[in-house]
C-alpha positions in Angstrom: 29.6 7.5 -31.2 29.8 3.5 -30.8 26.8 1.7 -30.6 26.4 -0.3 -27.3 25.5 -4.2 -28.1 22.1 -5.8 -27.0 24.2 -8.2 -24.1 25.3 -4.5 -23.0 22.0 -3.2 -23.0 20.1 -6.2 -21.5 23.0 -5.6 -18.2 22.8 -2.1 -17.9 18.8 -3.0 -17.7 19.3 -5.5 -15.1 21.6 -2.7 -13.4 18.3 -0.3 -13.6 15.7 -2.9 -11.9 18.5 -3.6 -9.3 19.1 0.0 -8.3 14.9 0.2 -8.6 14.6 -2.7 -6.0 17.6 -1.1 -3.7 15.5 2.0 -2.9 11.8 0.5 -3.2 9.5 1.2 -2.5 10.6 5.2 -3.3 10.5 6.3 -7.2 13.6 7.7 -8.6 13.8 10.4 -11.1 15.3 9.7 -14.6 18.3 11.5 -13.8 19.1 10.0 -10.5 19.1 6.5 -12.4 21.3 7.9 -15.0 23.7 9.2 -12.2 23.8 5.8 -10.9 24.5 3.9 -13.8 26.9 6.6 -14.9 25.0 6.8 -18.4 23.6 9.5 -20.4 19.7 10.2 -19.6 18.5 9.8 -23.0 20.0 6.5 -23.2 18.7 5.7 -19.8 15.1 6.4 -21.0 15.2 4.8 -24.1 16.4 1.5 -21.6 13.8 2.9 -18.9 11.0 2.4 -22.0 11.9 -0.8 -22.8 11.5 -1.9 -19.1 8.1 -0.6 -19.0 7.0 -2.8 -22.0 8.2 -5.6 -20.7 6.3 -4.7 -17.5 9.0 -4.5 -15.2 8.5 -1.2 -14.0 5.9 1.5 -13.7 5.9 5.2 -15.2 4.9 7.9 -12.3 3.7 10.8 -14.6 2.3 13.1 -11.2 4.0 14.5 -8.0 2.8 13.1 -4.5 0.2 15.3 -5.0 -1.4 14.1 -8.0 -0.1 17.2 -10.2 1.2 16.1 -13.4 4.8 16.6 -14.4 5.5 18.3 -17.6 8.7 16.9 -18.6 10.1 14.5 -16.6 8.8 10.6 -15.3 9.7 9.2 -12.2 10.0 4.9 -12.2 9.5 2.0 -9.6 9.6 -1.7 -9.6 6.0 -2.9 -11.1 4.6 -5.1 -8.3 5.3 -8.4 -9.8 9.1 -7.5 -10.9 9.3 -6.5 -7.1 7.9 -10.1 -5.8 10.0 -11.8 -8.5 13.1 -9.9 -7.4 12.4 -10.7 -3.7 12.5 -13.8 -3.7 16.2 -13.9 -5.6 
């Protein structure tokens, strides 16, 4: 398996916050963003991860209904990636 350079990374994250913005203000499961960028979940994660350090999006760890999920995270634009975005 090849390992995927940091410019790589860094665009496939941009490719994340853009899909993110594109269906704001609705969260999208891990594995819908994977099936959008064509990219293996795990990999998507690991980039979804980084994204949340950096504050640029948000972790939903509960359904609509406030139950938690067991296994699985759904992800939105954090407010101020969403206003920063907006204005692009």
């Amino acid at each position: 398996m090849s390992k995927i350079s940091k410019e790589k990374q860094e665009k496939i994250m941009a490719n994340i916050v853009a899909t993110l913005y594109e269906y704001s203000p609705k969260p999208l499961f891990t594995v819908e963003i994977s099936r959008a960028q064509a990219r293996d979940e795990e990999f998507v994660k690991k980039l979804l991860l980084k994204l949340k350090n950096k504050n640029l999006i948000v972790e939903i760890k509960r359904n609509p209904k406030g139950k938690p999920y067991k296994k699985r995270s759904r992800w939105k634009l954090s407010d101020a990636a969403y206003s920063a975005y907006k204005k692009i």
